[in-house]
C-alpha positions in Angstrom: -44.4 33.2 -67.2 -44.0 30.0 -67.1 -45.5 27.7 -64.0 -43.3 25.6 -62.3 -43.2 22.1 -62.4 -44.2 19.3 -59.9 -41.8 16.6 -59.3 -38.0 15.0 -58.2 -36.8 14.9 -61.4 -38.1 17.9 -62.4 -36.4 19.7 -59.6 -33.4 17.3 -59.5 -30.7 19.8 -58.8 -32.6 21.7 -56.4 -34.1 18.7 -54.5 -30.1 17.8 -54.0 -29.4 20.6 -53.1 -31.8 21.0 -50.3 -30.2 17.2 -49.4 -27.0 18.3 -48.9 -28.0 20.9 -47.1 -30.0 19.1 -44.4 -27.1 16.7 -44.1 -25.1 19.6 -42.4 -28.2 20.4 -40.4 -28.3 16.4 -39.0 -24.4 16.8 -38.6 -25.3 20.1 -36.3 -27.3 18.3 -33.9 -25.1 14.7 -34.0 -22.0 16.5 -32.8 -23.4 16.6 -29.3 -25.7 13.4 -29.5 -22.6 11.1 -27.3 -21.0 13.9 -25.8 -23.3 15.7 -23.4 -23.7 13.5 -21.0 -20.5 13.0 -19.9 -19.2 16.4 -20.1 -22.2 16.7 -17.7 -21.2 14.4 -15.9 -17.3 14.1 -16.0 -16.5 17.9 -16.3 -19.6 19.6 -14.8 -20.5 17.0 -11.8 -24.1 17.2 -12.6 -25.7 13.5 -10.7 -29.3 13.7 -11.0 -31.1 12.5 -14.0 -33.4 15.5 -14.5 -30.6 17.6 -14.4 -28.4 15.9 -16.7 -31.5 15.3 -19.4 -32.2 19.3 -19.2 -30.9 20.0 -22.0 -32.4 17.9 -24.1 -35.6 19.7 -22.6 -34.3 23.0 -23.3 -33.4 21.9 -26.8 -37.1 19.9 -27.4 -38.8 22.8 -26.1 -37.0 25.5 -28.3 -37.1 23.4 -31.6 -41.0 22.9 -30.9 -42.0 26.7 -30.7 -39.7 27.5 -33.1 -41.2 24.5 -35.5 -44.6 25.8 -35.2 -43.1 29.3 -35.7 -41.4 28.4 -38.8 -44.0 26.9 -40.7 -46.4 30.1 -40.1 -43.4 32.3 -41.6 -42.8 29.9 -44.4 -46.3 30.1 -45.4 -46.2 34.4 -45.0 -43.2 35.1 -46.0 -41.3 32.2 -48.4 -39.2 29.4 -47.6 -35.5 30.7 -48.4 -35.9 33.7 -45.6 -36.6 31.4 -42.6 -33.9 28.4 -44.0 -30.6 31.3 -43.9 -32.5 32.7 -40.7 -32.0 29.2 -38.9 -28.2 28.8 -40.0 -28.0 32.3 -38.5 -28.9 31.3 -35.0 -26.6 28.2 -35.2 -23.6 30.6 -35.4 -22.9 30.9 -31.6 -23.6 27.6 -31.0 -20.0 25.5 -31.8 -18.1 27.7 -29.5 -20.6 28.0 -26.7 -20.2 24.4 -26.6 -16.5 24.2 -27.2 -16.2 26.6 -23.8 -18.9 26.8 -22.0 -18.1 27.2 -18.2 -21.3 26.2 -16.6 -24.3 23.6 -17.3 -26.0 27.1 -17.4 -24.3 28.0 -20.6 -24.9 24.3 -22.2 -28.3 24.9 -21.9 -28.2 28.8 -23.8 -26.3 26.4 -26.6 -29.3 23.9 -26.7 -31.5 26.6 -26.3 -30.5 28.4 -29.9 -29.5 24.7 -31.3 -33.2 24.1 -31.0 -34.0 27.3 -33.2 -31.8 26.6 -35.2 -33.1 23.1 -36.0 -36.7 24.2 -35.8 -36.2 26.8 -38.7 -33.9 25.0 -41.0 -34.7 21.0 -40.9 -38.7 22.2 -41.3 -38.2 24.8 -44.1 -36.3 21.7 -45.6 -38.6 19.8 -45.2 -41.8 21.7 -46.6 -39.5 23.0 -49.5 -38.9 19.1 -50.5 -42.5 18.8 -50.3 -43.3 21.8 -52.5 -41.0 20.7 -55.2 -41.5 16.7 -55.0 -45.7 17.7 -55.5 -48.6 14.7 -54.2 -46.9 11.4 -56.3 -43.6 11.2 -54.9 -44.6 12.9 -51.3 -43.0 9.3 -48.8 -39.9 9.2 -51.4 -38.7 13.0 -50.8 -39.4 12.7 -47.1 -37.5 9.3 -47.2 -34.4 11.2 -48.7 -34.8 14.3 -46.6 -34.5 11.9 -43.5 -31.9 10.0 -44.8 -29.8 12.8 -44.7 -30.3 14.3 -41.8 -30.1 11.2 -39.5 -27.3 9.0 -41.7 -25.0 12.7 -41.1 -26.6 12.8 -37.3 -25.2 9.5 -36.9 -21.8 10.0 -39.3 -21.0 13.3 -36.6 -21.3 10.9 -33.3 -19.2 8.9 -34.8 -16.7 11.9 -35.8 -17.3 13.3 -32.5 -16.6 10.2 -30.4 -13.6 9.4 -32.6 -12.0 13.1 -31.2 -13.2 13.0 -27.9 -11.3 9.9 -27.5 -8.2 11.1 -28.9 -8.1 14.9 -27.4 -10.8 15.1 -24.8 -14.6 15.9 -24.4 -14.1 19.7 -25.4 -13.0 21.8 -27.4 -12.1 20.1 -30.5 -15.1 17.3 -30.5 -17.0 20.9 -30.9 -15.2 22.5 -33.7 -16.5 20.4 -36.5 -19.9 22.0 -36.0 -18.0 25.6 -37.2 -17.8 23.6 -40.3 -21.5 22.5 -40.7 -22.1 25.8 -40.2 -20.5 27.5 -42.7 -21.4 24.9 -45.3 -24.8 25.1 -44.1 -25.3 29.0 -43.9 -23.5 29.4 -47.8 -25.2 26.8 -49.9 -29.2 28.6 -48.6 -27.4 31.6 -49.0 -25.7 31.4 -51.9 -27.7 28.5 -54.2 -31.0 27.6 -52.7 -34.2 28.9 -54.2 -37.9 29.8 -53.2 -40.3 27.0 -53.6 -43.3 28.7 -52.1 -44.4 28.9 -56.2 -45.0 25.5 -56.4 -47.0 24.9 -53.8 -49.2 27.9 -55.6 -49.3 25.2 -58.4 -50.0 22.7 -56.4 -53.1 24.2 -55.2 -54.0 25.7 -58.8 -53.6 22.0 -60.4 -55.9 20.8 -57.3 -58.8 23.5 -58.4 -59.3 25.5 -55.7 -58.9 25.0 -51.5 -60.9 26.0 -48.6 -59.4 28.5 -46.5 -58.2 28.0 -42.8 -57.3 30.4 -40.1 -53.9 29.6 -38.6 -55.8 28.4 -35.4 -58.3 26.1 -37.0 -55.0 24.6 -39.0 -54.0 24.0 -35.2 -56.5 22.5 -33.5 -57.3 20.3 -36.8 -53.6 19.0 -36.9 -53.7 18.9 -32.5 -57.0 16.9 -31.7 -59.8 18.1 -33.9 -59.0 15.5 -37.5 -58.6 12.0 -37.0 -55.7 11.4 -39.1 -53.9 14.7 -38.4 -54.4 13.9 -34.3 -53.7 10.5 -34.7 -50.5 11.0 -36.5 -49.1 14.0 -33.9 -49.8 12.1 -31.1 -47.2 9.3 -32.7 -44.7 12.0 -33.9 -44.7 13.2 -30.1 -44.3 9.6 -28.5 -42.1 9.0 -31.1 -39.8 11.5 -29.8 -40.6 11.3 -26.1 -38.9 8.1 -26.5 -36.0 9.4 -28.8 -34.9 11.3 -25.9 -35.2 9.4 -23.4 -33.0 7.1 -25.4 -30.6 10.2 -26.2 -29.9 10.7 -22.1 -30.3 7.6 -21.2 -29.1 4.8 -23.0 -25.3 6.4 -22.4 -26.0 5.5 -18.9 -27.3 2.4 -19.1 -23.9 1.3 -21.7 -22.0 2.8 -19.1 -23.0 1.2 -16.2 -22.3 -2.2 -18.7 -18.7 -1.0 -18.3 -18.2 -0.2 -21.9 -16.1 2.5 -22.9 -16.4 6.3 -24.5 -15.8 4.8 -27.9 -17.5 1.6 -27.5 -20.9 4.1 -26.5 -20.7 6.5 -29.5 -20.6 3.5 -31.8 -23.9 2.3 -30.2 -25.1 5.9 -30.1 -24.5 6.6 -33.7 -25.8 3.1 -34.4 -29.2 3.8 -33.9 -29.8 7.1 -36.1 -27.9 5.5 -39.1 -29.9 3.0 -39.2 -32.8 5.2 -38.8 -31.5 7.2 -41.6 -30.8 4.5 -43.8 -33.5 2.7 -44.1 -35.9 6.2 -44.3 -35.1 5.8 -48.1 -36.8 2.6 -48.8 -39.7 3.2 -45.8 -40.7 6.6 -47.4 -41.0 4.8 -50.6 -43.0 2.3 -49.5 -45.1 4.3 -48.0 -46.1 5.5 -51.4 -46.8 1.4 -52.3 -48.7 0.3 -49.2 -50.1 3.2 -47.4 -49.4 5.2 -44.8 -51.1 3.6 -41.9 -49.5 0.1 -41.3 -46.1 1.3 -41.2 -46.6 3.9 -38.6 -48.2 1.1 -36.8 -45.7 -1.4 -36.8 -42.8 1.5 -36.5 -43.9 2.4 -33.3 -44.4 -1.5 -32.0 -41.2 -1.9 -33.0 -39.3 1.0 -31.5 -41.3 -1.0 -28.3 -39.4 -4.0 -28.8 -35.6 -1.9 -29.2 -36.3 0.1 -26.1 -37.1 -3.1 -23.9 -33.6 -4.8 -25.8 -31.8 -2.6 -24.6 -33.3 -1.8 -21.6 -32.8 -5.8 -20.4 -29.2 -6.5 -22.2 -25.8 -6.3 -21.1 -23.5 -7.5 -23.7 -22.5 -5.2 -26.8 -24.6 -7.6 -29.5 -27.7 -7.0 -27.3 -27.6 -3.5 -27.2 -26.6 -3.0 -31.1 -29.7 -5.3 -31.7 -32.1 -3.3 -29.4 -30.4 -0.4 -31.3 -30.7 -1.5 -34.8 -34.8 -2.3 -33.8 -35.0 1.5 -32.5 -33.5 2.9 -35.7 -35.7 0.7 -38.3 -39.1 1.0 -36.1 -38.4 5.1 -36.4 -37.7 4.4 -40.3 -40.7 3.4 -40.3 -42.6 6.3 -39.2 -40.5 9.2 -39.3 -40.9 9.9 -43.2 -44.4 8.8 -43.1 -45.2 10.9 -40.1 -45.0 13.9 -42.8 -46.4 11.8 -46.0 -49.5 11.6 -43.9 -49.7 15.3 -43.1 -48.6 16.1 -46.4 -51.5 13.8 -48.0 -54.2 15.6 -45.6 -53.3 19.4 -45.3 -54.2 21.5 -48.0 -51.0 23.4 -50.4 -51.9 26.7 -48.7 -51.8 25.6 -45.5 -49.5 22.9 -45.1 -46.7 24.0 -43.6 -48.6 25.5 -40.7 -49.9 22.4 -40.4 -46.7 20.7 -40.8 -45.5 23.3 -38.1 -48.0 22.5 -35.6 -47.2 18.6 -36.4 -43.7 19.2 -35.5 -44.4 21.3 -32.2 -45.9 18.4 -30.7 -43.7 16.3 -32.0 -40.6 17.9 -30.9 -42.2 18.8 -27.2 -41.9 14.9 -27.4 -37.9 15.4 -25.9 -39.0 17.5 -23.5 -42.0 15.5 -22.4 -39.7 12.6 -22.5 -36.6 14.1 -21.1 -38.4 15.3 -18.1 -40.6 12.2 -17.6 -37.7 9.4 -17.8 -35.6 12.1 -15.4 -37.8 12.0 -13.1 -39.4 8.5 -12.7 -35.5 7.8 -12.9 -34.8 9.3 -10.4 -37.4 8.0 -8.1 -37.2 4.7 -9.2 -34.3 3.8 -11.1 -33.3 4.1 -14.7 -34.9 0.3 -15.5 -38.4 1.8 -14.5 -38.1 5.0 -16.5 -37.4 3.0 -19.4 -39.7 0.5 -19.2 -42.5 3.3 -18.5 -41.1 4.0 -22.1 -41.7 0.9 -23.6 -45.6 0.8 -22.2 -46.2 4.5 -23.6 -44.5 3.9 -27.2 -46.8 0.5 -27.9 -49.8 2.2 -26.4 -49.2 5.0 -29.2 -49.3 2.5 -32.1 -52.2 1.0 -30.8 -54.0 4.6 -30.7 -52.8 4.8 -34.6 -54.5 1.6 -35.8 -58.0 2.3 -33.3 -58.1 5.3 -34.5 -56.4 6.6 -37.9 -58.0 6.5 -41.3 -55.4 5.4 -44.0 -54.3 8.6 -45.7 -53.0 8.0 -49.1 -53.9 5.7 -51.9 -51.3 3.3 -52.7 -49.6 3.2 -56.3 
C-alpha cells in the first residue's frame, strides 16, 4: 500500500475541500455576530451587560470543552467521524435562533453552536495540518483562517443586509439552514480521513516519545515554555475578541449610528482578520513564529483603545481594521507554533487543549468586560482590555522560545 504524501499540492483537492468546508462553518457563527445584541436588547429587553454578553459565555465555554474534547477523539478515533458529528449538532441551531421565545432559549442555541464549532473548525483545522505536513504548516493555517473569518465576516454582512430589510428574526436566521446543509454534505459526502498522514508524519520523523493525554495537557497549559506561552496569547486573544463581539455594538450605537452602519463595522473587523491570515501564515513560515505573535497582540492593543476613544465612523473602521490585522497576525501562527512543537501522535490533543484555553477566552472576556461594565462603565471595561491584551504580548516576547526555523 502505498503511503500518503505530505503536502498542499499534493493534497490539492482535498485541502480545498476542507476550505470550503470551513467557509460554511465561519458563515455559521457570522450569522449571529451583529445580530444578538439587539435582539437582546430590542426584542428581549435584556439591560445589563453581563446578561446581554451571556451568550457569548455560553458559547466560549461550550466550544472550549468541546475543542479539547475534539481533538482527543480525533486522535482515537479519525478525523472525518468528529467533522460530520459537529455539523450534526449545528442542525437545531438556525431555527432556535430564527424563534426562540426567551434569552433562555438563545442561550440552548449558543450552547450547541459552540459544539458545533468546537468539533468541526478544529477537525479542520488538524486535518489541514495532517495533509499540508512540517514545510508549509503557517500557509495551510493562513488559508484555513481565511476562510473561516473572510465567510464570518461575508454572513454579518448578509445578515445585517436582511435584518434591515425584514427585521431582526426570522429570516436574518435562515441563511444558516443553508450553511448547514452545505456544510453537513460535502464531510459527508466528499471529505476523507487524514489521520494516515499524520502516521507518516511521525514515520518520516523516526520515531516519537509517547505522552499520556494529561501530560499533553499540562505541557500545552503551563508546563512548556512555548506551548504555555502561546495558549496564554490564544486565550487573551480571545478574551478580547469577545469583548469586542458584545461590546463594540454598543459603543457604535451609543455614536448614534445605525443597524447597517454597525454590521458594516462588525463585519469589518473579521474580514480583515481573514484576509490578511493568508499572507501572515505565510510569513510565518519566512520569519518565525515569535515576532508576529508579538506585534499581533500590541496591535490588537492599539484597535481596541481606537475604538474605544472614537466617535466618527473613520475612527472606528481604523480601530477596526488594526483589531482585524493584529489577530492576522497571530491567529494562524497561534497553531503553526503548536503545530511546530507537538509531536504527529499527539498533536491534536495538544491542539485541543490549545484551543480550550483559547476559546474559554469569550467567556473569560465576556464575563469580565460585563461586569467591570457594569460597575464602571463600558470605557473602563474596555480599557481593562487594552492593559490585559499588551500585557500578553509582552509575556510572549519574556518568555517564548522562537519555534520554527525560518525558510
Amino acid at each position: 500500500m502505498t503511503a500518503p504524501a505530505l503536502g498542499l499540492r499534493e493534497n490539492l483537492p482535498q485541502f480545498v475541500l476542507l476550505v470550503v468546508i470551513n467557509a460554511f462553518v465561519g458563515a455559521l457563527i457570522g450569522m449571529e455576530r451583529g445580530l444578538l445584541p439587539a435582539i437582546a436588547q430590542e426584542e428581549l429587553g435584556l439591560g445589563a451587560k453581563v446578561g446581554l454578553l451571556s451568550f457569548i459565555g455560553v458559547f466560549g465555554v461550550s466550544k472550549a470543552l468541546t475543542n479539547y474534547l475534539a481533538g482527543r477523539l480525533a486522535d482515537a478515533w479519525g478525523r472525518r467521524p468528529v467533522l460530520i458529528a459537529g455539523w450534526l449538532v449545528a442542525l437545531p441551531v438556525p431555527p432556535m435562533l430564527m424563534w426562540a421565545p426567551s434569552w433562555g432559549w438563545i442561550l440552548a442555541a449558543n450552547a450547541l453552536l459552540g459544539v458545533s464549532q468546537g468539533l468541526t473548525w478544529s477537525t479542520t483545522i488538524t486535518m489541514k495540518v495532517d495533509l499540508a505536513g512540517p514545510k508549509q504548516r503557517g500557509l495551510a493555517m493562513g488559508l484555513n483562517e481565511l476562510a473561516g473569518y473572510l465567510a464570518v465576516a461575508a454572513s454579518a454582512l448578509a445578515t445585517g443586509w436582511v435584518a434591515e430589510r425584514f427585521g431582526l428574526r426570522p429570516e436574518p436566521f435562515a441563511l444558516g439552514l443553508v450553511y448547514v446543509a452545505f456544510g453537513l454534505g460535502l464531510s459527508w459526502g466528499l471529505a476523507r480521513e487524514t489521520r494516515g498522514h499524520a502516521a507518516q508524519e511521525a514515520a518520516l520523523g523516526g520515531g516519537e516519545q509517547a505522552l499520556r493525554p494529561g501530560e499533553v495537557f499540562w505541557r500545552t497549559t503551563l508546563t512548556d515554555r512555548e506551548l504555555s506561552s502561546v495558549t496564554q496569547a490564544g486565550l487573551v486573544n480571545n478574551l478580547n475578541d469577545g469583548a469586542a463581539w458584545g461590546l463594540f455594538p454598543l459603543v457604535f450605537a451609543a455614536a448614534g449610528l445605525g443597524l447597517g452602519e454597525i454590521s458594516a463595522l462588525a463585519a469589518l473587523y473579521p474580514a480583515v482578520w481573514g484576509a490578511t491570515q493568508l499572507f501572515t501564515g505565510a510569513l510565518s513560515d519566512r520569519v518565525g513564529r515569535k515576532g508576529l505573535i508579538v506585534l499581533g497582540m500590541w496591535t490588537q492593543a492599539l484597535g481596541v483603545a481606537l475604538v474605544l476613544s472614537g466617535t466618527t465612523i473613520p475612527r472606528f473602521a481604523l480601530g477596526q481594521t488594526l483589531l482585524g490585522l493584529g489577530t492576522a497576525m497571530v491567529y494562524p501562527t497561534f497553531l503553526a507554533a503548536i503545530g511546530d512543537v507537538a509531536r504527529p501522535s499527539w498533536r491534536a490533543s495538544a491542539m485541543g487543549a490549545f484551543r480550550l484555553w483559547r476559546d474559554l477566552g469569550y467567556a473569560i472576556g465576556a464575563l469580565f468586560a460585563g461586569l467591570v461594565a457594569d460597575a464602571f462603565g463600558l470605557s473602563a471595561a474596555l480599557w481593562a482590555v487594552v492593559g490585559v491584551t499588551a500585557a500578553s504580548g509582552l509575556i510572549v516576547a519574556l518568555r517564548m522560545r522562537e519555534t520554527h526555523t525560518p525558510r
